[in-house]
N, C-alpha and C positions, 0 to 999 in steps of 0.2 A: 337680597336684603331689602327689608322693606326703607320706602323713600318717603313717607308720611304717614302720618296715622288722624283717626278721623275721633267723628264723637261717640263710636261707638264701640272704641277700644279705650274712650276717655270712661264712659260710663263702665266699660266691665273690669277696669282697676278697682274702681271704687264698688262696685259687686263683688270680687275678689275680696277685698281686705274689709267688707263688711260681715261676707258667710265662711271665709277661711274653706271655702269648696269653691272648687273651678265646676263641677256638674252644677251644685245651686247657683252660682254665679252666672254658668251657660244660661239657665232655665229664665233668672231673671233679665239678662240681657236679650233673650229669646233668641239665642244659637243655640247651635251642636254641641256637645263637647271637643270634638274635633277640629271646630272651627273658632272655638273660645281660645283654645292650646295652641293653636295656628297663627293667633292673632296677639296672645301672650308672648310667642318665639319671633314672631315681625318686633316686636314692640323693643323685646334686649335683644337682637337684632339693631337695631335702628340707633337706641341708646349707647349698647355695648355694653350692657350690666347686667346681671341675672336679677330677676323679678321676683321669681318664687321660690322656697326651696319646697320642693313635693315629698310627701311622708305617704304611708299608710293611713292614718288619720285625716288628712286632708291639705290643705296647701299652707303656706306663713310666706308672709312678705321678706323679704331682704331688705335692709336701709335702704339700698335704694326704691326698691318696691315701697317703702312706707312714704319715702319723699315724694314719688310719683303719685300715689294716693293723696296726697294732702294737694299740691297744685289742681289733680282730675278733680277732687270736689269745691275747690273755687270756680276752675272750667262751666263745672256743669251749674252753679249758683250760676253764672255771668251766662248762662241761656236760659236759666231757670227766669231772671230777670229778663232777658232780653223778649218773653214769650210773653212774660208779666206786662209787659213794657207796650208791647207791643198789642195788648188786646184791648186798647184804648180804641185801636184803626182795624183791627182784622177780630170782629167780636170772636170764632169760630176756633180761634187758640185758646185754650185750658188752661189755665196755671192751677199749679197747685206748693202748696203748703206744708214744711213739717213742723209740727209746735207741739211741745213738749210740756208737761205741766207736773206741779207736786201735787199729793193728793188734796189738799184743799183747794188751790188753783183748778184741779179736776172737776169738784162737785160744789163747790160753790160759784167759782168766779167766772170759767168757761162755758158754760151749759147758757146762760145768757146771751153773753156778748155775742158767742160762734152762729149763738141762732140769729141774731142779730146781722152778724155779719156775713152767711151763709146766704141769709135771704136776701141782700143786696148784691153777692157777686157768684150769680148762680153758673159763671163760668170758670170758678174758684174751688177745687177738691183739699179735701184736708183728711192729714196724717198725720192722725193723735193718738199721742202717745204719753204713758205716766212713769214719772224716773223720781229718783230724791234729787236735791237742788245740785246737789256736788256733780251729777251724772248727765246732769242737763246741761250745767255750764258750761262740761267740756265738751260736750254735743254740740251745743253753740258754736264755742269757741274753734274748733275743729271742722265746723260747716258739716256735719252730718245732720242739722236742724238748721231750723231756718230762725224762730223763736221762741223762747222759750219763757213758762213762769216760776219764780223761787223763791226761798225764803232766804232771805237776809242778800247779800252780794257776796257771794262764792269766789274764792281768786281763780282766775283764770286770764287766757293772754287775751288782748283784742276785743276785749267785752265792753260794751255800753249796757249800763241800767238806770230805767227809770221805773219809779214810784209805780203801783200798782193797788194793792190796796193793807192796809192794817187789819192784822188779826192779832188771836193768841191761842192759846190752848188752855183748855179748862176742865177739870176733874170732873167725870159726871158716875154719880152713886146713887143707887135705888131709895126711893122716901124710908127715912125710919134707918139708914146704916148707922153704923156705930159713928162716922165722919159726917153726917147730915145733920146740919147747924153749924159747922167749921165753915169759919168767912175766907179763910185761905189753909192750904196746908201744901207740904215738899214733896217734892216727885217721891224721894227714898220712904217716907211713912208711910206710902201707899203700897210698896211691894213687897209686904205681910199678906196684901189681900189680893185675889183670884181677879185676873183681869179678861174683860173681853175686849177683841180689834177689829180693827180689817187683818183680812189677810195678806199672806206674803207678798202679794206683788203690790203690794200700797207702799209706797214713801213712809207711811207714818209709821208703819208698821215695824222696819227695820230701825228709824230712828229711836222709837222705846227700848229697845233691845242694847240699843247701843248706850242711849242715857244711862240705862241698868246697869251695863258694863261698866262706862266711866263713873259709876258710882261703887261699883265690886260689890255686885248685889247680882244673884240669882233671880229670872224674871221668864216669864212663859206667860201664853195667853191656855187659858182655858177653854175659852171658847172665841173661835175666827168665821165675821163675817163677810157679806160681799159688798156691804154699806153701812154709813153712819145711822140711818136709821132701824136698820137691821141689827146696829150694836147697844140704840138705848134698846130697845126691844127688850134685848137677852139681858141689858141692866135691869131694866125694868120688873125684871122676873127673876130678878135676886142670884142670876148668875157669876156676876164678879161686877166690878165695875171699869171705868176708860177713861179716854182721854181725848176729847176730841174739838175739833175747833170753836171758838167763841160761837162765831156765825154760826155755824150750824146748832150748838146748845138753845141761841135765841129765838132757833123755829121750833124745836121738838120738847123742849123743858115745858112751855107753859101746856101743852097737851098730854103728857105722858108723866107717870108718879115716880120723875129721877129727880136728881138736887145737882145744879151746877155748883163747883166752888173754885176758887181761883189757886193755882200753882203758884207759890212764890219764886221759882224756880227762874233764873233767869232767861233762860233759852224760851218760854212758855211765849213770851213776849215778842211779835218780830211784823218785820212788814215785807211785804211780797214784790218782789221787783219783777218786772217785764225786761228779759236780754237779749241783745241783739248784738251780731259782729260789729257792721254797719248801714246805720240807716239809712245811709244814698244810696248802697249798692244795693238795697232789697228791692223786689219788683212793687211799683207804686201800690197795689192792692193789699202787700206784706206791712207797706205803709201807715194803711190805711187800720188794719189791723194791732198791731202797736199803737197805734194812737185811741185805737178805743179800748184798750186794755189801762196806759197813760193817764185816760179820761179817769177809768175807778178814781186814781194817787190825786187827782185834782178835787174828785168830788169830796173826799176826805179830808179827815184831818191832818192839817200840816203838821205831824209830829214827828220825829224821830228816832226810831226802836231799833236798839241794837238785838238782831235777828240770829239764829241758829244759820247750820248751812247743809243742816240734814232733810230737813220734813221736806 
């Protein structure tokens, strides 16, 4: 029977319960699979509980497997931090970062700051990645991310949010549509007409889909791109029209022949919070990070918008 276990039966729970395969779980942990399966039987061994049940399809956790999971990824934050921590006096330790963001946090508000901050803590890696807000919180919240950005404050347990920056979402239709000279119009009069997105794996992309829904409206894009500016593009060219964030309408509208108009829609409206578990435990660099995200919610306007918790 095993008499201890170490951190690298702490990491391949959390490998386990994140690819539901003990072979990708070995691979990421950089074992055997024999020595993954070896180190799984020491562990409910040592516990006294079965960890996994194993299918044809691949592994699932047991309660207790799931409970073990959520402690191993606190574990490995409090070394994630400790390495953090610690590269104040040993520059030659790496941390690194998982930060999650919606799609406008994506291409508008990250693409700055990270270069920003990338170039100050060039012993600092980052792992980014783009979720809707609801999928990020629990990421957060569950310590599979470290921080995270979203729209509106999502519920979830053990969450801090602060202010990050105001936006909204704004109609954008090629010069000359039959809605160009409308100073506002509702999400639902607009899906009569042909829409272009981003594609599926955008945040925003599902959250229309969903609006359509809770409206009991049939809704599809006609045409899916892989950017915002690749989507006035194809407005531009009389293929349907969209939906896309203020900020970005105020870089691309005065150059290109689209019409911004405003959604009356309530969700349209929102402000983007930065989440975090908590902010002592993150490693000082994680710190430093949130704080210049923080910064946007300062440089702005002190307003308050009740937010979506999809985009």
């Amino acid at each position: 029977m095993a008499t201890h276990f170490d951190l690298t039966d702490v990491q391949l729970i959390v490998n386990v319960g994140d690819s539901l395969s003990l072979t990708r779980a070995a691979e990421k942990t950089h074992l055997s699979v024999p020595a993954a399966s070896m180190r799984i039987k020491n562990l409910e061994d040592y516990f006294r509980t079965r960890l996994l049940y194993r299918t044809n399809q691949g592994v699932t956790l047991t309660r207790s497997g799931e409970e073990l999971m959520r402690h191993a990824r606190i574990l490995m934050a409090q070394v994630e931090q400790l390495h953090g921590d610690m590269q104040e006096f040993a520059r030659g330790v790496k941390g690194r970062l998982r930060v999650l963001g919606n799609t406008t946090a994506m291409m508008e508000v990250m693409p700055n700051i990270l270069s920003r901050f990338l170039a100050s803590h060039p012993d600092v890696d980052l792992e980014l990645r783009e979720c809707g807000s609801q999928a990020i919180a629990k990421a957060v919240s569950e310590g599979s991310a470290d921080v995270g950005i979203v729209a509106g404050c999502p519920p979830a347990e053990n969450l801090h949010y602060l202010p990050c920056r105001d936006d909204r979402l704004v109609l954008i239709v090629p010069s000359g549509h039959v809605l160009d000279g409308r100073e506002a119009v509702s999400f639902v009069e607009t899906l009569t007409f042909d829409y272009v997105g981003l594609s599926e794996w955008s945040a925003i992309h599902g959250f229309l889909l969903r609006a359509a829904s809770a409206a009991g409206r049939q809704f599809r894009f006609r045409a899916e791109m892989g950017n915002f500016d690749a989507v006035c593009r194809m407005i531009e060219a009389t293929v349907g029209i969209g939906v896309i964030p203020e900020s970005v309408a105020r870089r691309l509208v005065p150059t290109m022949r689209i019409t911004a108009i405003a959604l009356t829609d309530s969700w349209a409206l929102r402000r983007l919070h930065v989440c975090v578990r908590d902010l002592e435990t993150l490693p000082f660099f994680a710190r430093e990070l949130v704080d210049m995200f923080a910064a946007e919610g300062r440089a702005g306007e002190a307003v308050e918008v009740e937010s979506p918790a999809g985009v």
